[in-house]
Backbone and ligand atoms as CSV (ligand in chain L), in Angstrom:
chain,resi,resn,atom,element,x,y,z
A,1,UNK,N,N,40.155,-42.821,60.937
A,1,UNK,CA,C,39.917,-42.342,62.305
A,1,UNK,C,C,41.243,-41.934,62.940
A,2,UNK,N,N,41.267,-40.921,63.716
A,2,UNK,CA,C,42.401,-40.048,64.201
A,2,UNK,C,C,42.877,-41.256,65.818
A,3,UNK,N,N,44.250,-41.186,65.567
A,3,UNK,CA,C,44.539,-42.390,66.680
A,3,UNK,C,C,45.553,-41.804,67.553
A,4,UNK,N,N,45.632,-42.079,68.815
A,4,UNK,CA,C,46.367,-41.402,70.037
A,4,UNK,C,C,47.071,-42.453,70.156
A,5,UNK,N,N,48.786,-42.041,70.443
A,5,UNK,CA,C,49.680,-42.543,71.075
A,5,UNK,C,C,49.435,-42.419,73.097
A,6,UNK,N,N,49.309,-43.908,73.454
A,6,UNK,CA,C,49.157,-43.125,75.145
A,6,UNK,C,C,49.797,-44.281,75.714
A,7,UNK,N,N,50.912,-43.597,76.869
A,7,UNK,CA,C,51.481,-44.630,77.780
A,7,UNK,C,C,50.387,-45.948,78.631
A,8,UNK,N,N,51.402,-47.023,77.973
A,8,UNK,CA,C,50.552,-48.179,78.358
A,8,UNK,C,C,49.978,-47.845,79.444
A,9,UNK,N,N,50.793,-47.356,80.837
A,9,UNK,CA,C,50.188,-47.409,82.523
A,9,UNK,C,C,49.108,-46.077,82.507
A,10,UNK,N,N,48.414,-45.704,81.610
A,10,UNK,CA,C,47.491,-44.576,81.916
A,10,UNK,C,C,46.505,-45.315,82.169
A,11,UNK,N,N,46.661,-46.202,81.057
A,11,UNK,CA,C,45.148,-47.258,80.714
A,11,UNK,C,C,45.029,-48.590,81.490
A,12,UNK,N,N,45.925,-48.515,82.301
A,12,UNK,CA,C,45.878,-49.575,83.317
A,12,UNK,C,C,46.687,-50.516,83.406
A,13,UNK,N,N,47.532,-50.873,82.484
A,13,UNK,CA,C,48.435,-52.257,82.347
A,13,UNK,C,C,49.814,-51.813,83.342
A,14,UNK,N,N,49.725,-52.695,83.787
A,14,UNK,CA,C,50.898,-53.189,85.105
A,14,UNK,C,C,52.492,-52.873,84.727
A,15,UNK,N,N,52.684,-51.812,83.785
A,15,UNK,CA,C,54.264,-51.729,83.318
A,15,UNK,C,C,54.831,-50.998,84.282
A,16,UNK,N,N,54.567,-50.117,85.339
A,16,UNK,CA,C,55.499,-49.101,85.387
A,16,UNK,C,C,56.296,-49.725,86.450
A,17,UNK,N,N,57.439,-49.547,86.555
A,17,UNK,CA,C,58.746,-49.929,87.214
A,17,UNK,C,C,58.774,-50.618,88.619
A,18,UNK,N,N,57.493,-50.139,89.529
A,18,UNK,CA,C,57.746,-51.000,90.557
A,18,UNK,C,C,56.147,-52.122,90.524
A,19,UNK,N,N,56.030,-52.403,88.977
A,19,UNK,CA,C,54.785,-53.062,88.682
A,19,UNK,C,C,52.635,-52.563,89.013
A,20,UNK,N,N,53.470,-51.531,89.382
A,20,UNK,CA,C,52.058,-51.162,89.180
A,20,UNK,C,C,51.828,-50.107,87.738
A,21,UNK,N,N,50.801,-49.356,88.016
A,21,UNK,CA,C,49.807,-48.461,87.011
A,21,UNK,C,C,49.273,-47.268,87.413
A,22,UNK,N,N,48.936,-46.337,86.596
A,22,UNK,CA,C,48.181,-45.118,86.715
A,22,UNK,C,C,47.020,-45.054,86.147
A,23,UNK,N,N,46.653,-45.942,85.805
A,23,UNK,CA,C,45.138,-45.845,85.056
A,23,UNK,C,C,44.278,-44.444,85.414
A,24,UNK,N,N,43.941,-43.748,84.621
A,24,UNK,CA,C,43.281,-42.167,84.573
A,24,UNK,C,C,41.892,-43.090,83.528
A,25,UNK,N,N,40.994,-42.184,84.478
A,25,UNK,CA,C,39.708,-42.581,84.114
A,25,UNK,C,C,38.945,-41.676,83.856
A,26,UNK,N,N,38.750,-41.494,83.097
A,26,UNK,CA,C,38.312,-39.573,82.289
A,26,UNK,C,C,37.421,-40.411,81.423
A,27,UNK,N,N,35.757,-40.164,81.035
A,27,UNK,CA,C,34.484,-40.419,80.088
A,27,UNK,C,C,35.359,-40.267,78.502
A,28,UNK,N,N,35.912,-39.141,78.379
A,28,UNK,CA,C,36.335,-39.401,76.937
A,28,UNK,C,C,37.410,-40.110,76.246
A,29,UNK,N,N,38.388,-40.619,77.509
A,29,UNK,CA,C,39.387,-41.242,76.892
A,29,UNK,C,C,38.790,-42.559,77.072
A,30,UNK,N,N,37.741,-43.366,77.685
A,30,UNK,CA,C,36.736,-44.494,78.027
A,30,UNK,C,C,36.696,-44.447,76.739
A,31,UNK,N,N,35.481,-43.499,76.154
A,31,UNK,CA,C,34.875,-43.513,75.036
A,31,UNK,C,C,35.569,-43.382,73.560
A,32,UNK,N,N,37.253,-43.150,73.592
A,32,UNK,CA,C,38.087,-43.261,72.676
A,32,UNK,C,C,38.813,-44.756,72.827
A,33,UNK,N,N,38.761,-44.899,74.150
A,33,UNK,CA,C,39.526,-46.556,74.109
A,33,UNK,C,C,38.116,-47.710,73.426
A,34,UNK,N,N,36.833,-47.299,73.584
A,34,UNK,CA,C,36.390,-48.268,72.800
A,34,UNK,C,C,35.858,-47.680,71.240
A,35,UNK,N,N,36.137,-46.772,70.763
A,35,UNK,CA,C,36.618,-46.529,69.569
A,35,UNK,C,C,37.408,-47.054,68.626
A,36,UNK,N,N,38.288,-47.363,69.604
A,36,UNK,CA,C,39.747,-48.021,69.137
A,36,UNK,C,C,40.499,-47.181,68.592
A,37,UNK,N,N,40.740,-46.239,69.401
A,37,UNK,CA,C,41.772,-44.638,68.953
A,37,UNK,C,C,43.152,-45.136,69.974
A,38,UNK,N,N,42.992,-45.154,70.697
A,38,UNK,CA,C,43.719,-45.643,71.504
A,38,UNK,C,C,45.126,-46.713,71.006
A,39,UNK,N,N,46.366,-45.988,70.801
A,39,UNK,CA,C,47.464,-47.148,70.373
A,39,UNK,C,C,48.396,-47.043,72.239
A,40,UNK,N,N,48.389,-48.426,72.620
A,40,UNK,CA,C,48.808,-48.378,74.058
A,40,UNK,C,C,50.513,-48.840,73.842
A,41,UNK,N,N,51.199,-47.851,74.481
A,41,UNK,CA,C,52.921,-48.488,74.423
A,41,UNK,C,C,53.472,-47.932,75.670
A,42,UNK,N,N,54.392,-49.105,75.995
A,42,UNK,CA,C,55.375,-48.987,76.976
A,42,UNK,C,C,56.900,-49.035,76.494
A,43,UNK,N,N,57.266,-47.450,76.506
A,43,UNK,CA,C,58.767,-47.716,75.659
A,43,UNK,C,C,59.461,-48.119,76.370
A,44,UNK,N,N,59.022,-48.267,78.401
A,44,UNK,CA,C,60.355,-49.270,78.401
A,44,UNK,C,C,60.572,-50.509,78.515
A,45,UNK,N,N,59.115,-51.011,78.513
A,45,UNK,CA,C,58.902,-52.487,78.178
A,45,UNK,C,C,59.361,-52.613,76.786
A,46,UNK,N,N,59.143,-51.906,75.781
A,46,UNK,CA,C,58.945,-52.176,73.933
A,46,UNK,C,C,60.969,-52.276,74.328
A,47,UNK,N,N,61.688,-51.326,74.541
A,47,UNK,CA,C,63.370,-51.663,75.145
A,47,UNK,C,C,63.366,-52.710,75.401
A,48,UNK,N,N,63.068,-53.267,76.677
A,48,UNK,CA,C,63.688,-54.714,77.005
A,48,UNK,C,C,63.904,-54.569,77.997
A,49,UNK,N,N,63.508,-53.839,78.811
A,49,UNK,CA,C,63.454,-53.828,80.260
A,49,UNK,C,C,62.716,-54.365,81.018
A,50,UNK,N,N,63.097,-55.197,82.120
A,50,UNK,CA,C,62.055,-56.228,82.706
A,50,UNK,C,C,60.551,-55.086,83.692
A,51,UNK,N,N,59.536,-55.876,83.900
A,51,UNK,CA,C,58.726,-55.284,84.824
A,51,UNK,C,C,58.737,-56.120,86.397
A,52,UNK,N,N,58.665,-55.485,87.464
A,52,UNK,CA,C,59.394,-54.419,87.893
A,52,UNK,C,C,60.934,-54.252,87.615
A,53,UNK,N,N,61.600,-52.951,87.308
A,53,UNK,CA,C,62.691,-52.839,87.246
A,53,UNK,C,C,63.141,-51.558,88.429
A,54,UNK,N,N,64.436,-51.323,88.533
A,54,UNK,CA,C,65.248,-50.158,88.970
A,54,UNK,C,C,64.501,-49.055,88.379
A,55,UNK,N,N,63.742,-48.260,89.279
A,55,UNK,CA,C,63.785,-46.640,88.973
A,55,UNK,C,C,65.130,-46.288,88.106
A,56,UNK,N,N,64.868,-45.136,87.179
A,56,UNK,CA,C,66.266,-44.780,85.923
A,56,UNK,C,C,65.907,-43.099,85.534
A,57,UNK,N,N,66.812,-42.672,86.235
A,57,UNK,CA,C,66.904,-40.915,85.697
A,57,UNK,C,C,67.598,-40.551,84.071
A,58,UNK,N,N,67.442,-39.496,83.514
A,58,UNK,CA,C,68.445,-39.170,82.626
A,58,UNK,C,C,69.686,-38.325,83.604
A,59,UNK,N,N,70.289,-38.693,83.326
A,59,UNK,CA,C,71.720,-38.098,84.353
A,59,UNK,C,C,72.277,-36.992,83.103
A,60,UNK,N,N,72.170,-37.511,82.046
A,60,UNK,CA,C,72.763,-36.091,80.809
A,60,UNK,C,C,72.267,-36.509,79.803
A,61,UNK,N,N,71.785,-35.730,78.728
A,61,UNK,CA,C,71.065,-35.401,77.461
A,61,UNK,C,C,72.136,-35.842,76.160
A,62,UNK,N,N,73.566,-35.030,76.031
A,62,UNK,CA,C,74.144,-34.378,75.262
A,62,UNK,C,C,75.391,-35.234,75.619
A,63,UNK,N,N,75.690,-36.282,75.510
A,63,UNK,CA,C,75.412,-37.266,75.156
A,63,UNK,C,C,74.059,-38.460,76.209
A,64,UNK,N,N,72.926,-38.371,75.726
A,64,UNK,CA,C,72.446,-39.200,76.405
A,64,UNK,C,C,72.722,-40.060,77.173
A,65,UNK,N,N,72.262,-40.385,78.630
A,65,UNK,CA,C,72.952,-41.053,79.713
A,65,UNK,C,C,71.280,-41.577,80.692
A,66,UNK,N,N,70.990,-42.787,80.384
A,66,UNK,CA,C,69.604,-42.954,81.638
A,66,UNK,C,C,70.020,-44.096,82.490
A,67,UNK,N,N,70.322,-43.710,83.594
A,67,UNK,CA,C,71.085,-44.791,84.540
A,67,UNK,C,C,70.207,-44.986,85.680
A,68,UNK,N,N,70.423,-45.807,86.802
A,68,UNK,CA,C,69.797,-46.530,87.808
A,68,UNK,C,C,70.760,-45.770,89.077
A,69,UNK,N,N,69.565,-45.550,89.959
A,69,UNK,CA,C,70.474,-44.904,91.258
A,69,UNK,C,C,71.880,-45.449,91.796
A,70,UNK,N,N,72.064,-46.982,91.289
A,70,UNK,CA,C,73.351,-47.560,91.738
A,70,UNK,C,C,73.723,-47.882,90.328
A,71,UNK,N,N,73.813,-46.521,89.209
A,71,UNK,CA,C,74.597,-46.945,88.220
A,71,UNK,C,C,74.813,-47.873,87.135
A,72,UNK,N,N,73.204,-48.540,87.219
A,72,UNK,CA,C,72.884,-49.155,85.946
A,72,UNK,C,C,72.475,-48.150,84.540
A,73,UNK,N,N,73.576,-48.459,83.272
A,73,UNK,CA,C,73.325,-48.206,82.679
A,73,UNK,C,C,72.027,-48.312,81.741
A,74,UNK,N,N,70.604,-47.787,81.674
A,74,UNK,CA,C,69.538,-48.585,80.672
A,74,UNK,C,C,69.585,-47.360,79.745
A,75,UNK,N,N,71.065,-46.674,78.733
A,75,UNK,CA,C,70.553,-45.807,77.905
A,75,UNK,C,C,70.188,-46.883,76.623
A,76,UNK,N,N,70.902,-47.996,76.422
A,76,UNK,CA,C,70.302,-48.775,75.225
A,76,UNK,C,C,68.937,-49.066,74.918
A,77,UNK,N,N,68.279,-48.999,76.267
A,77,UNK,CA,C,66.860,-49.503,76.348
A,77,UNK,C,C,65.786,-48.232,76.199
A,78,UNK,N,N,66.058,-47.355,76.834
A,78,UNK,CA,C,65.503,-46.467,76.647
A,78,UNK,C,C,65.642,-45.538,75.037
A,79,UNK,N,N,66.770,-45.511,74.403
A,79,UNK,CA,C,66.864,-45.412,72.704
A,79,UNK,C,C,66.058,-46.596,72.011
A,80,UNK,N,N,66.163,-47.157,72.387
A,80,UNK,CA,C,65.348,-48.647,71.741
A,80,UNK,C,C,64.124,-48.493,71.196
A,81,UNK,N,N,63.784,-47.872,73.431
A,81,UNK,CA,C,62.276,-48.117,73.430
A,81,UNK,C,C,61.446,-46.492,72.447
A,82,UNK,N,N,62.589,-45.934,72.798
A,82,UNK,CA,C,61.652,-44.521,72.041
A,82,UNK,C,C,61.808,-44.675,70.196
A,83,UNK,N,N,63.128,-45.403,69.606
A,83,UNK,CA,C,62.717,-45.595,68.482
A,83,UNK,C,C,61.041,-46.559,68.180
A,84,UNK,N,N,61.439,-47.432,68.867
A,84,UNK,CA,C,59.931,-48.305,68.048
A,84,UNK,C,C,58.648,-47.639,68.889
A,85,UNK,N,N,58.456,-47.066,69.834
A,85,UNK,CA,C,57.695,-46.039,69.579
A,85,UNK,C,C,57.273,-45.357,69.143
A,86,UNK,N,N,58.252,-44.508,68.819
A,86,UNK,CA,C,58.216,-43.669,67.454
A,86,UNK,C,C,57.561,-43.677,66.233
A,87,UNK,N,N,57.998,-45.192,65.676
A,87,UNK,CA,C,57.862,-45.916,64.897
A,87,UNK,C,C,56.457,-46.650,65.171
A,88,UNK,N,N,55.482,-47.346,66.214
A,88,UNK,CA,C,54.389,-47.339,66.116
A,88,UNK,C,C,53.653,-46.227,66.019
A,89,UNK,N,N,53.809,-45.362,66.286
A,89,UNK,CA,C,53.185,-43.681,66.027
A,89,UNK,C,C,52.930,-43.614,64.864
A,90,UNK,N,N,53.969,-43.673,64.271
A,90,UNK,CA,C,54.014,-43.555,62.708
A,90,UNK,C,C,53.259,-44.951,61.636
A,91,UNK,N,N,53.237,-45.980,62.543
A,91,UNK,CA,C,52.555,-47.223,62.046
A,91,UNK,C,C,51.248,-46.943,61.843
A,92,UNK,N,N,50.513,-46.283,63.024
A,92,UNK,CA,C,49.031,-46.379,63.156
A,92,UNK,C,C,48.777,-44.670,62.847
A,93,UNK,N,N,49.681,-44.081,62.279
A,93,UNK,CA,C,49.538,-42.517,62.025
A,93,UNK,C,C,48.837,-42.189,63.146
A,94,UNK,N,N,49.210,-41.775,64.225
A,94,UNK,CA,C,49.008,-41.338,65.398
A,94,UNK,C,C,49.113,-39.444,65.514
A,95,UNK,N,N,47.967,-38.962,65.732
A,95,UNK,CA,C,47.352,-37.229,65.292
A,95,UNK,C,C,48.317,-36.865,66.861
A,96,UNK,N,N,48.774,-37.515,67.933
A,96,UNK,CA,C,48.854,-37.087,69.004
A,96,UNK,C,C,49.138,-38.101,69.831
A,97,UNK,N,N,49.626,-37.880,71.412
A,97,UNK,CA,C,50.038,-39.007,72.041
A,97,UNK,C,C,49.715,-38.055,73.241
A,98,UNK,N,N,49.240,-38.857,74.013
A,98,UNK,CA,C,48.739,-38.617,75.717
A,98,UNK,C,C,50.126,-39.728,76.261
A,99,UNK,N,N,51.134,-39.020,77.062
A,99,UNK,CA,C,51.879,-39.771,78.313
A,99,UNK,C,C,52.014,-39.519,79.173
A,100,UNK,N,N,52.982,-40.424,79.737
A,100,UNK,CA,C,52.866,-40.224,81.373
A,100,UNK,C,C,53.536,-38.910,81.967
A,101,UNK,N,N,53.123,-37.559,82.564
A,101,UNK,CA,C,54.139,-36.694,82.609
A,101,UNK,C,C,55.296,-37.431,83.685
A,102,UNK,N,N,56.631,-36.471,83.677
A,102,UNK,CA,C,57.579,-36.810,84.602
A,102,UNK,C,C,58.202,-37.782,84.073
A,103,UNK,N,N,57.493,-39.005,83.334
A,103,UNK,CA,C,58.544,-40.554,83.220
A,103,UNK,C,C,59.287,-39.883,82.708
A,104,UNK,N,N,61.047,-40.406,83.054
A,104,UNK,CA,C,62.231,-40.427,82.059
A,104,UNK,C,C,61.912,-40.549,80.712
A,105,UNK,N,N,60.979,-41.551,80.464
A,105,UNK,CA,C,60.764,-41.974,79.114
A,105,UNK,C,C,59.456,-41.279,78.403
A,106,UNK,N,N,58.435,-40.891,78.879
A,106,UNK,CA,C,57.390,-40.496,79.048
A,106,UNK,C,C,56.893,-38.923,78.808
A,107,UNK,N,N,57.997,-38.188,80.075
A,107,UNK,CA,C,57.371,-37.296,80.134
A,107,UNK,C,C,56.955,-36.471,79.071
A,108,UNK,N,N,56.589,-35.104,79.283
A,108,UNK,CA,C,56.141,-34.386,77.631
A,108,UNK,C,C,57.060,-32.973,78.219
A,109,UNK,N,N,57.044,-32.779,79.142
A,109,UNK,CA,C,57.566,-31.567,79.752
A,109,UNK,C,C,58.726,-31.428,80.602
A,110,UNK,N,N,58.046,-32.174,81.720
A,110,UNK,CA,C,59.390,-31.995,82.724
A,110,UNK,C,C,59.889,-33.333,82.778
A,111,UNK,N,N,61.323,-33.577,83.779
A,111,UNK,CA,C,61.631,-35.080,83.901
A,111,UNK,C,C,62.701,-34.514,85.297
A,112,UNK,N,N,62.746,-35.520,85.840
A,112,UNK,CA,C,63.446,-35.440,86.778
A,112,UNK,C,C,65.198,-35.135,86.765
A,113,UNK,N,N,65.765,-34.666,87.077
A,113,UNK,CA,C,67.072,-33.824,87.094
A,113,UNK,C,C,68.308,-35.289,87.169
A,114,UNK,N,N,68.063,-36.595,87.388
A,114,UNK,CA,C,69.558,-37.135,87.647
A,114,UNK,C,C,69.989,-37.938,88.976
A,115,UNK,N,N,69.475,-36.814,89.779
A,115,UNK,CA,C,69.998,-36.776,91.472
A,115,UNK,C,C,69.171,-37.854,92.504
A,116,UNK,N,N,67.674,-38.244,91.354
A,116,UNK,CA,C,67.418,-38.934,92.081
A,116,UNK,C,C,66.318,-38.354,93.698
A,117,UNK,N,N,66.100,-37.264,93.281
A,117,UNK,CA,C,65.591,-36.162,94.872
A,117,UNK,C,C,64.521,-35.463,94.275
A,118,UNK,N,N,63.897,-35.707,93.629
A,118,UNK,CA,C,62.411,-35.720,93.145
A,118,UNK,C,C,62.756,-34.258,92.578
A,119,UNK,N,N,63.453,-33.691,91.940
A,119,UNK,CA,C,64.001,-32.585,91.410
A,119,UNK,C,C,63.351,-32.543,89.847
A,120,UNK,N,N,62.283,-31.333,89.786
A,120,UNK,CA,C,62.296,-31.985,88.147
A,120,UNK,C,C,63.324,-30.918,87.248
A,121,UNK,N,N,63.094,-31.111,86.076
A,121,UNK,CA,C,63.959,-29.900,85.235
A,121,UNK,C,C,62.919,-30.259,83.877
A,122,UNK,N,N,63.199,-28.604,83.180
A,122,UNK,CA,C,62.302,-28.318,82.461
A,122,UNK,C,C,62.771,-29.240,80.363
A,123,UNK,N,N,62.634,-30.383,80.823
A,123,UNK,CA,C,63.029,-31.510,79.529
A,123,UNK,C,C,62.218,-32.271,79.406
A,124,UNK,N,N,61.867,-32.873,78.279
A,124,UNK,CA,C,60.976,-34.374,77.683
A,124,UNK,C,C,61.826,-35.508,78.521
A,125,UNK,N,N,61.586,-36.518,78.421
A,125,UNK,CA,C,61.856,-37.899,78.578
A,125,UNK,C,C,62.190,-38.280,76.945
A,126,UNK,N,N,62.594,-39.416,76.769
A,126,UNK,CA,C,63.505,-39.933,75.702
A,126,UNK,C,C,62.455,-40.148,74.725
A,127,UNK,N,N,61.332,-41.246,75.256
A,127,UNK,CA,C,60.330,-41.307,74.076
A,127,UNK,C,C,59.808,-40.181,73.489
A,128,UNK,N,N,59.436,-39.440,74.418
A,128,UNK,CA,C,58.177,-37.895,74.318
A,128,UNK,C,C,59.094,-37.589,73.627
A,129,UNK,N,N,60.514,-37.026,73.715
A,129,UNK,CA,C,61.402,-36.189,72.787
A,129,UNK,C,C,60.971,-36.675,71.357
A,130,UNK,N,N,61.141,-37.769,70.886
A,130,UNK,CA,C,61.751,-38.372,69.607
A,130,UNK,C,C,59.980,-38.555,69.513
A,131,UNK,N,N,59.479,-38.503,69.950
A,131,UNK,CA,C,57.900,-38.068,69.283
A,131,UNK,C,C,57.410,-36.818,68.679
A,132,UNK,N,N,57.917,-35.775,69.880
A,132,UNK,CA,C,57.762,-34.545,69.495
A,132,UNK,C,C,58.618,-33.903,68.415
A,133,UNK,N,N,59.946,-34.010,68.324
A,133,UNK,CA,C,61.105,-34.189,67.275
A,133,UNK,C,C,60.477,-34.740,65.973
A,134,UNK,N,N,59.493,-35.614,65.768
A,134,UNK,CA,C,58.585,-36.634,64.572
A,134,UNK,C,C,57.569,-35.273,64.141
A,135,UNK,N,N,57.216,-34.797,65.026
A,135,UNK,CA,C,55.942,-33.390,64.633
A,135,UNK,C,C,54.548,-34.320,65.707
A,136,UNK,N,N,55.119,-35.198,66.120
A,136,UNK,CA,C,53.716,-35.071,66.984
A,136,UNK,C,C,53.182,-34.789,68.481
A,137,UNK,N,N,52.253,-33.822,68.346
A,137,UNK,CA,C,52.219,-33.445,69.697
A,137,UNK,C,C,52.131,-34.351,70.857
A,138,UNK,N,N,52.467,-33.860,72.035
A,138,UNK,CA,C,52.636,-34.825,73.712
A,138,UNK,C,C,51.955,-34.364,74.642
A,139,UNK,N,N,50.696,-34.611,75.406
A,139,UNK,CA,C,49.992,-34.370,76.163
A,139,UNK,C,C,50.615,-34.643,77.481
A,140,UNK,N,N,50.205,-34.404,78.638
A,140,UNK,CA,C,50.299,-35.759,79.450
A,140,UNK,C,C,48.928,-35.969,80.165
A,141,UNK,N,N,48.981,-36.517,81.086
A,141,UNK,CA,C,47.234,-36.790,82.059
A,141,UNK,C,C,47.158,-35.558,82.507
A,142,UNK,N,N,47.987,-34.576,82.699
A,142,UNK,CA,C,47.299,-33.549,83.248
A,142,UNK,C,C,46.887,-32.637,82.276
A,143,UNK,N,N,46.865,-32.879,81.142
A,143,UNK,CA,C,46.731,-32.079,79.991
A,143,UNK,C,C,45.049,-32.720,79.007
A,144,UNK,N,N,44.352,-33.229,79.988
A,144,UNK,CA,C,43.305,-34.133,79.323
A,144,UNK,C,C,42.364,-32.667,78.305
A,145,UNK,N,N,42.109,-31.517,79.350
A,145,UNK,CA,C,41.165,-31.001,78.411
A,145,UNK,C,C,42.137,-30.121,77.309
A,146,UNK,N,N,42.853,-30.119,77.250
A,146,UNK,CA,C,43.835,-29.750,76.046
A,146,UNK,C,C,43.832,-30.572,74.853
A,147,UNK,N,N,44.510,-31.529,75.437
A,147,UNK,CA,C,43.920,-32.824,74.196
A,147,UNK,C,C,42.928,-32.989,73.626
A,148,UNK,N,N,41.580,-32.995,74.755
A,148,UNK,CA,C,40.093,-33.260,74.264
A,148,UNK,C,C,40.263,-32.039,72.690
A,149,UNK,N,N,40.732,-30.713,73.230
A,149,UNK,CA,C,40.370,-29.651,72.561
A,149,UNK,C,C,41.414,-29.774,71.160
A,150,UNK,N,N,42.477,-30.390,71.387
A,150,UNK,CA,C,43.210,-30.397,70.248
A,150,UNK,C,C,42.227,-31.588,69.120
A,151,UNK,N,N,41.663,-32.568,69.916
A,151,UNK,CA,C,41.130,-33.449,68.852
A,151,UNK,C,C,39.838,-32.874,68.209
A,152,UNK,N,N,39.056,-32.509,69.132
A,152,UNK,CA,C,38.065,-31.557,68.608
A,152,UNK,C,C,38.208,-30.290,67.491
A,153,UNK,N,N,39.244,-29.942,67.397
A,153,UNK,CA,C,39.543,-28.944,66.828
A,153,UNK,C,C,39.730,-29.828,65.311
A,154,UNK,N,N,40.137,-31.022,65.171
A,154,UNK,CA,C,40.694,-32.154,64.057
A,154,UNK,C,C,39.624,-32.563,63.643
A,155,UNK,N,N,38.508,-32.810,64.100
A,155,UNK,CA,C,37.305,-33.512,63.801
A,155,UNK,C,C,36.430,-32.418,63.661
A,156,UNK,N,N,36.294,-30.791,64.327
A,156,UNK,CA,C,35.519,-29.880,63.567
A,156,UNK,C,C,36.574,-29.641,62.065
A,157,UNK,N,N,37.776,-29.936,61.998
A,157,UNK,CA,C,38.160,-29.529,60.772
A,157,UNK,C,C,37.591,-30.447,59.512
A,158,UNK,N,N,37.581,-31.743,59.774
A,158,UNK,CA,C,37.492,-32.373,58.862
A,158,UNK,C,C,36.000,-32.660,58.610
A,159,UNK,N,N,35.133,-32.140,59.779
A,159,UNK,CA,C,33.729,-31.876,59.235
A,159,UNK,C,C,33.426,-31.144,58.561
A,160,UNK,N,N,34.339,-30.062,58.422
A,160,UNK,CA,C,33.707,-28.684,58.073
A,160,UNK,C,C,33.452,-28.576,56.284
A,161,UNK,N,N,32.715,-28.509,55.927
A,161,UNK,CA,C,32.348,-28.433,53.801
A,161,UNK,C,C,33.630,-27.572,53.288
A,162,UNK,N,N,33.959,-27.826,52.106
A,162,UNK,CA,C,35.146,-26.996,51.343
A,162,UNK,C,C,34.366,-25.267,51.441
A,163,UNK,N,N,35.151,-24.319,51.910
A,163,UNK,CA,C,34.529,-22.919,52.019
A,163,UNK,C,C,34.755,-22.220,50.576
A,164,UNK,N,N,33.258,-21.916,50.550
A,164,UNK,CA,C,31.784,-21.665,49.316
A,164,UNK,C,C,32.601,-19.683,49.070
A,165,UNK,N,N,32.422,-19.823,47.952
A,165,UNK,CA,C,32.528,-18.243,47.988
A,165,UNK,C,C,31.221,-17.774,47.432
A,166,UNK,N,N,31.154,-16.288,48.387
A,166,UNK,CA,C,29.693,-16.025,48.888
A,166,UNK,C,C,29.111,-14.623,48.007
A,167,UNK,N,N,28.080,-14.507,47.506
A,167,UNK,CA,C,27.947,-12.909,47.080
A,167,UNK,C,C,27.433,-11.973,47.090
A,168,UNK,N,N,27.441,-12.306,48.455
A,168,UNK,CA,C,26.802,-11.432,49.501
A,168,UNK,C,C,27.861,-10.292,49.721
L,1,SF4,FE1,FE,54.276,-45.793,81.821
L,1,SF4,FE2,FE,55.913,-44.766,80.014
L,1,SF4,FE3,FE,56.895,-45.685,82.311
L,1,SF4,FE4,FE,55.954,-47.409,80.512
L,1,SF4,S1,S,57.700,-46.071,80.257
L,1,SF4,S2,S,55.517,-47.424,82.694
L,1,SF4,S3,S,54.266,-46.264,79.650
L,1,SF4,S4,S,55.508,-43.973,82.044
């Protein structure tokens, strides 16, 4: 069975930084969480970062830099958390991963610029990178019927009979 990587706080668990959640409640991701498709991770809990913690921007890429508005360094945690991420992806062979857009760690697309001023810029977050970098695709919640359609597209493939040559 085809298994989704998805940020712990989509599905409800209390990780994200000032202890709450985003739980997204969509019929088919219901009906995939009791499937048991569903692999749930928090790369910056899986790091070592406490819950609630300091909000943390990437301030620079090239050499990676994810710091706290007063200059806490968490780039160790955030490399950490996106290796064994990564690495559960690859545990439970994961076809795809639904995250959180925007997180530093998370996002799939954009992430916030550094400054701290709700600025985004057009980059992954640390986990999403080193997922997508692996070959596997990154959704986020706003991307639900994309996903639906990418899995659908996986499950008409693998329904479909070996193609018959015809002589007609
Ligand atoms: Fe959610 Fe990802 Fe942030 Fe964890 S790191 S709280 S899963 S967005």
């Amino acid at each position: 069975m085809d298994k989704i990587l998805v940020s712990a706080c989509l599905l409800g668990a209390q990780v994200r930084y000032d202890g709450g959640h985003c739980l997204i409640e969509h019929p088919t991701i219901a009906r995939w969480k009791s499937e048991g498709r569903l692999i749930s991770v928090c790369p910056e809990v899986l790091g070592g970062l406490p819950t609630p913690r300091p909000p943390a921007e990437i301030q620079s890429r090239f050499p990676i830099l994810v710091s706290t508005g007063d200059g806490r360094d968490f780039t160790p945690q955030y490399l950490a958390g996106a290796e064994l991420t990564a690495d559960i992806a690859r545990e439970h062979n994961c076809v795809c991963a639904l995250m959180k857009a925007r997180s530093p760690s998370c996002g799939n697309r954009t992430t916030y610029d550094g400054n701290f001023s709700g600025t985004e810029v057009n980059a992954p977050g640390v986990s999403a990178h080193e997922l997508i970098r692996g070959g596997i695709p990154v959704f986020n919640e706003n991307e639900i019927e994309e996903l639906i359609e990418f899995m659908s597209s996986r499950l008409a493939d693998t329904a479909s009979p070996p193609s018959a040559q015809s002589d007609n």
